[in-house]
NUMARBA-174303 format. One record per residue (C-alpha): z, y, x. Coordinates in steps of 0.05 Angstrom, whole numbers, plus 5000, padded with zeros to 4 digits. Layout:
! NUMARBA-174303
ZYX
...
END
This chain:
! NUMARBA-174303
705847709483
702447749414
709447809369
713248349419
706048749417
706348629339
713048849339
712149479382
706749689337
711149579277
716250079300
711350529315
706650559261
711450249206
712750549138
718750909169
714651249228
712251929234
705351799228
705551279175
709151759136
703752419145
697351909160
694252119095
695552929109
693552819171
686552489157
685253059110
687653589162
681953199209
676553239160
676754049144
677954049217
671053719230
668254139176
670654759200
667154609270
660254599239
661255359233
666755709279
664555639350
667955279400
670855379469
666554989523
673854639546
675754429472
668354219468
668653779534
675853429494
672253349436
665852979463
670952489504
674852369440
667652149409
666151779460
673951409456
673751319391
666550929391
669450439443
676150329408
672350109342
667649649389
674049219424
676649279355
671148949323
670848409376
677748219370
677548139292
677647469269
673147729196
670448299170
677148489121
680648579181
678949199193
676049339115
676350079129
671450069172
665550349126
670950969104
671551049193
664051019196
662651599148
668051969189
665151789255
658052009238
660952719201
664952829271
658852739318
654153159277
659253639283
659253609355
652153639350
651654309320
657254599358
653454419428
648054679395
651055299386
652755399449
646855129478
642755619444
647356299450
650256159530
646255619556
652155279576
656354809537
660854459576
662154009642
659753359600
653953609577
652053909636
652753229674
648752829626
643753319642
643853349726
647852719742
646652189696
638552349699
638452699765
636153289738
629952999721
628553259652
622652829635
627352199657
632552409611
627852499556
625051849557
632451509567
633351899506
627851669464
630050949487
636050979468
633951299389
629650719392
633850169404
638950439359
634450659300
629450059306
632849499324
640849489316
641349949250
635149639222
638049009229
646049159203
643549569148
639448909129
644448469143
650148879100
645048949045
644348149043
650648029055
653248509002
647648168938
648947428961
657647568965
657147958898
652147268877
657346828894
663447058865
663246698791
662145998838
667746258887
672346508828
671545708783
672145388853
680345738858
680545548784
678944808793
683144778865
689145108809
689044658754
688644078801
694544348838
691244408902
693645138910
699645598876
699146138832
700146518885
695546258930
689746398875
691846998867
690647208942
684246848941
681847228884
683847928919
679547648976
673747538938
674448208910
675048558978
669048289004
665048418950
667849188953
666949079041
660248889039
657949308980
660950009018
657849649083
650749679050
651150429034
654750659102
649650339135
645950929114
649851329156
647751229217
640751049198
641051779187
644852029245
639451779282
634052109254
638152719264
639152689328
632552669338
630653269293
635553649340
633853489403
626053829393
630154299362
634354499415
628254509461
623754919415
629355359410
631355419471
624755549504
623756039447
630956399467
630356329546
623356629547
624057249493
631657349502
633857229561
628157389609
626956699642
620656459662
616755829621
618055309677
625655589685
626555619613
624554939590
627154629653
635354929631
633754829555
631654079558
635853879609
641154059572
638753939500
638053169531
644453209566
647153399488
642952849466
644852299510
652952469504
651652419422
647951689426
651551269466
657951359426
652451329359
649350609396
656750339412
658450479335
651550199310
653049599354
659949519322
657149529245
652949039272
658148579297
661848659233
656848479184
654847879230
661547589230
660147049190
663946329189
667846529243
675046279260
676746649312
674847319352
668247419384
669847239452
673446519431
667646359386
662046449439
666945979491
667745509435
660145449406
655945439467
659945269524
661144539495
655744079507
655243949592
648443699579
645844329549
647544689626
644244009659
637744139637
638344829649
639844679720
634844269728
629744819698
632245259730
631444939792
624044829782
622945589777
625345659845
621045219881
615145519854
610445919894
610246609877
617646589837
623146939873
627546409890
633646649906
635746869833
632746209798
637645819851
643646179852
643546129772
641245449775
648245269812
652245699771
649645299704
650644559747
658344849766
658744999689
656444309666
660243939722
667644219691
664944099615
664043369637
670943369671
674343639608
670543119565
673542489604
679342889614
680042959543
677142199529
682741869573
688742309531
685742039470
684841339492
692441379518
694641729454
690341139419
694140599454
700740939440
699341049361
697240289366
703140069395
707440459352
704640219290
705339509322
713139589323
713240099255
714439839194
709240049140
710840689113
709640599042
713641239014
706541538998
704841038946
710941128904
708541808882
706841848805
703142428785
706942698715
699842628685
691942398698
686042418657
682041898688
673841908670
668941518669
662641688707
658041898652
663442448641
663642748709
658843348684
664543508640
668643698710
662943878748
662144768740
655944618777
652144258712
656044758658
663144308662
667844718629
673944208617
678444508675
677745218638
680044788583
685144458604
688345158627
687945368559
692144778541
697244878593
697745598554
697245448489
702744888506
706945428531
706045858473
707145388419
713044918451
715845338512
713544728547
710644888614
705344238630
705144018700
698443918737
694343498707
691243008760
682842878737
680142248771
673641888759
674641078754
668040648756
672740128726
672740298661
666440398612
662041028640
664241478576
670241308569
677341718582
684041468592
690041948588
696541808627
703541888635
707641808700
703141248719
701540868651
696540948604
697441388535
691541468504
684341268513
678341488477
670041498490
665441998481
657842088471
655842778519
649542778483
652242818418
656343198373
662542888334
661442998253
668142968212
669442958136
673743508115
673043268046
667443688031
662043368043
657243307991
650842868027
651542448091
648542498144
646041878190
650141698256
654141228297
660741038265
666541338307
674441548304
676042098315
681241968375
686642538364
688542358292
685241768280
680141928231
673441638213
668942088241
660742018266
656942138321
650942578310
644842718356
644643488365
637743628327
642143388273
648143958283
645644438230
645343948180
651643678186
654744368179
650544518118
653043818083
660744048094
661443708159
666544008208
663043888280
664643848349
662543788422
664543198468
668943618505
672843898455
674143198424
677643078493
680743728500
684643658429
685642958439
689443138498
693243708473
695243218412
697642678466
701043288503
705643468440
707042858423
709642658490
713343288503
719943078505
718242468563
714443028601
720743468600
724743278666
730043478702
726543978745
722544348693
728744428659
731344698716
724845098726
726145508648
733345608673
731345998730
726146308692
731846598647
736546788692
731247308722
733047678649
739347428628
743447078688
749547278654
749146678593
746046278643
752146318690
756146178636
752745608615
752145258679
755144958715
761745028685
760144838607
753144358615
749444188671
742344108670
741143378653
745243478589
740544078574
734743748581
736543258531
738043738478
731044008504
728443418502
730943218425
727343928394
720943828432
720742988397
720443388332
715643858361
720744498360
719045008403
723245178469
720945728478
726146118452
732045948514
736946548496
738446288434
738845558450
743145728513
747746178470
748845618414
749845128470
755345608509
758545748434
758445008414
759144548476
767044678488
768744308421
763243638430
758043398492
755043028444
747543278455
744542998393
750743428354
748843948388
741443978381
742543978304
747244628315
741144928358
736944738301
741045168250
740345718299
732245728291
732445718221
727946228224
722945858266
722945188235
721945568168
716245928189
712745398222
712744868156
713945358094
706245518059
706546108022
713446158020
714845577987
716944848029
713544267978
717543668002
721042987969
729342977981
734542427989
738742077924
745342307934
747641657931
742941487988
746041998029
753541838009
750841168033
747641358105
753141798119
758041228106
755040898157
755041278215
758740968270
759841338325
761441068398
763341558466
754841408472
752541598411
752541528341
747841068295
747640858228
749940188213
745639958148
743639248128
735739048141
734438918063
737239618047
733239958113
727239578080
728239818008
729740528046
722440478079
718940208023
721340767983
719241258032
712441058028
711441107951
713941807948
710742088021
703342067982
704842517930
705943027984
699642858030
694542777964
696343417954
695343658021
701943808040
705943528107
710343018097
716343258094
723943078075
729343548060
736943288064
743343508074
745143748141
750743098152
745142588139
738942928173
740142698238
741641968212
736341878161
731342188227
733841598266
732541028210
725841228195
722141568262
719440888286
716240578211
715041308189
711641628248
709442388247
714542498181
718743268182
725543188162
729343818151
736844048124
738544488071
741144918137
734145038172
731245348114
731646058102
734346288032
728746628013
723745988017
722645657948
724244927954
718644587905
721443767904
715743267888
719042757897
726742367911
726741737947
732541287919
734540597926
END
């Protein structure tokens, strides 16, 4: 029934409806309305409506209330309250009105007065001032407590609320989307409860209203009916209070039933469901609970004096209560002993499912258990804030969007230790002191300082561990110094880079792919399927992010790729065209100053590489004898130090035939080395050689 109901409503109230359309013209209209009650006078008959629509209104915002499962569910309801309360003080002073100039206002009013006290004034006083005292005392006390609590300790607990989505994000737990409408719930209640607190105030007043104008009414009245209209004292008070409580009664039990909803709504906490499936599920559960009752129950009604009756007849009810609990329980004990047997059999006859195990996560961080507080937000663990600002600065720098990174503590390795992972198998490793700072010599340093002899794990340089009284020092002395966690964080953002290309698969590549053809689908669509497909992309991908080129940039690799791949599918030919195409880029990311310091090739060496290309429908290599590859290396090394004494990266500049070749000799003896053509450097970069490698 729920979806046809859901569905009715839609049509009815939908964007497309009538009232959806004019609700906000409407709810003004309403308001001056209300206003203009408070001072044109009103028909008895329009009054009567009125009052009835108060009284409606108060008991639809009750069954509403029930049937919400939390309090956003019906997040307007401080705005309704402030409404509400404006309407019935309205009504208030338009019976008044009329109570005071005719005597009269109204069937309802007038049967407050005779029928609902019998025309007992004194009655219908006191149920008056019983009712302003449960609703003033003890409901609105309470909710305006309860929303004021509520509202500090939801506003206290959003920083713990907001790291919590944060951490449950970066460990992939949830979407971006999901933490996005997590976030927007956090901020609602904080905006619920917080109006909740201060309409609360609203009928804390209304109360103490109603009573200022019910003696009012009755001083005026008796004032009126005596000098004005020529009744007696008895006559006059009897007509004025009868109906001033009449007016009185009609205003609070609409003002009790909406008290009793801001009650319900600010209570609602922890709940799953609405009120009336939460009070079936949380106390009729336990058959011994309505046992003992029985049996308590049953002792009041054999005791002299104790009407016995009453105590009995509930005294059965609780044992009929308790006696279908305990059915349902061995009811429900058999189905799961059945279902037991069943799974049991099942798994007798199953082979093991094992699928779950093959999962690899793309990478883990795996900790030690001294370096939990580094993860834990609760003792001032910041690393998963960090590790987002790696996945960004990863995506700024290469294009390169890092998956999840999976953060697991292992009591099998040494308690401050790290290891860093790859699909599975360890990277990197590294250990780290918490209570200590790392100390690093950036070749300034002009007096040591004492401390436990370390590398530093990113780059591999001698480094020390330093208590933190010693901090200031170090700084002073020309030490560059850092905290634990930041040793880990760049550490892994090195590892990250320099395993960019293997963390490149198929699917992210498909992932940037869609991500362009949002802007450009055009190129895309031209692109694939018909000239590449996506595996031969991600190799060319995959060949600029092992050099540490960024990706960022897929327009322009996807439009040299569409101009160059009818003529080769060779994707290490056409990485090197892509490459020409971010000239731009590769100059500005190694030329200082505008000027590229860097040792080049003999020509001969180069006439001699490119003669020995062979080239096969896999690939090409370079076909060179192991005493000339070792005169090649050796070379290498003797001029690559008058670049780095100097400060400089180490790179080589060649032609662009050989660049690719002479890459492929020397990546594995010559890690970390640049080699660039003549055709990724702009023409207005001064090319200052140090140095030509010959052999």
């Amino acid at each position: 029934m729920a979806a046809p109901q859901a569905a009715a409503a839609s049509n009815a109230f939908g964007k497309g409806s009538f009232i959806q359309k004019y609700s906000d013209v409407m709810i003004a209209v309403a308001i001056i309305v209300i206003v203009v009650m408070m001072i044109i006078p009103l028909p008895t008959l329009l009054l009567d409506m009125l009052i009835c629509l108060n009284i409606t209104i108060a008991l639809l915002l009750v069954m509403a209330v029930i049937y919400n499962k939390e309090a956003l569910d019906l997040s307007i309801f401080p705005s309704l309250l402030l409404v509400t309360t404006l309407f019935r003080l309205a009504l208030n002073i338009s019976s008044t009105r009329l109570i005071l100039l005719d005597g009269y206002a109204g069937e309802v009013i007038t049967a407050f007065g005779n029928f609902v006290v019998g025309g007992n004034p004194v009655v219908g006083f006191i149920m008056f001032v019983i009712l302003v005292a449960v609703n003033f005392i003890v409901i609105t006390k309470g909710s305006e407590r309860v929303a004021e609590v509520s509202a500090r300790f939801t506003l206290d607990a959003m920083p713990g609320k907001q790291m919590s989505i944060d951490a449950d994000l970066n460990q992939g737990a949830i979407t971006d989307a999901e933490a996005k409408i997590r976030r927007e719930k956090i901020q609602h209640e904080s905006d619920f409860f917080g109006a909740m607190d201060g309409a609360s105030k609203f009928v804390k007043g209304d109360a103490i209203a109603a009573i200022l104008i019910m003696f009012i009414n009755i001083a005026g009245g008796f004032i009126i009916g005596m000098m004005q209209r020529n009744l007696e004292a008895v006559q006059a008070l009897q007509t004025y209070t009868l109906l001033t409580v009449g007016e009185g009664l009609v205003s609070q039990i609409p003002a009790l039933l909406i008290s009793t909803a801001t009650g319900l709504i600010v209570t609602r906490a922890g709940a799953e469901g609405n009120i009336g499936s939460d009070l079936v599920n949380q106390l009729v559960r336990n058959d011994r609970i309505y046992f003992i009752l029985c049996g308590v129950l049953l002792f009041f009604a054999i005791i002299p004096g104790l009407p016995g009756i009453p105590f009995t007849v509930l005294s059965l009810f609780c044992f009929f209560i308790g006696r279908l609990l305990r059915q349902g329980v061995e009811v429900k004990t058999e189905t799961q002993k059945e279902a037991k047997k069943v799974q049991e059999k099942k798994k007798a006859t199953t082979p093991e499912n094992i699928v779950s195990l093959l999962q690899v996560d793309p990478m883990e961080l795996e900790i030690g258990y001294s370096l939990i507080p580094l993860v834990d937000t609760g003792q001032g663990g910041d690393l998963l804030d960090r590790i987002v600002m790696i996945r960004r600065q990863c995506a700024l720098e290469l294009g390169l969007v890092v998956p999840t990174i999976r953060i697991r503590d292992n009591i099998q390795i040494k308690p401050n230790a790290y290891i860093i992972k790859l699909k599975g198998i360890e990277i990197a490793k590294g250990e780290l002191m918490l209570d200590h700072y790392l100390a690093m010599n950036s070749g300034t340093v002009f007096e040591e300082v004492p401390g436990i002899e370390t590398t530093e794990p990113a780059f591999g340089l001698p480094a020390l561990w330093i208590p933190e009284n010693e901090r200031e020092q170090a700084e002073l002395n020309g030490y560059t110094v850092v905290d634990a966690v930041s040793v880990l964080a760049t550490h892994l953002t090195e590892v990250i880079k320099q395993h960019a290309d293997e963390i490149l698969g198929r699917q992210e590549t498909q992932n940037l792919i869609d991500n362009l053809k949002k802007t450009n689908q055009s190129l895309v669509d031209e692109v694939v399927p018909d000239l590449m497909n996506v595996g031969e992309i991600q190799k060319v991908l995959s060949n600029l992010l092992r050099e540490r080129i960024s990706i960022r940039d897929m327009a322009t690799i996807l439009e040299v790729l569409a101009d160059y791949s009818r003529a080769t599918k060779d994707t290490e030919i056409l990485t090197e065209y892509v490459r020409h195409a971010m000239a731009r880029q590769i100059t500005q990311q190694n030329v200082q100053n505008g000027t590229l310091p860097c040792i080049t090739l003999d020509p001969a060496l180069e006439n001699r590489i490119a003669g020995g290309v062979q080239r096969t429908d896999h690939g090409s290599y370079v076909s060179l004898d192991p005493d000339s590859l070792q005169k090649l290396i050796t070379a290498l090394n003797t001029e690559l130090p008058k670049l780095t004494n100097m400060g400089y990266q180490p790179i080589v500049l060649t032609s662009p035939a050989v660049r690719l070749y002479f890459r492929k000799l020397v990546e594995r003896s010559v890690p970390g080395l640049i080699v660039l053509s003549h055709a990724e450097i702009e023409q207005s970069v001064e090319i200052q050689i140090l140095g030509v490698v010959k052999i």
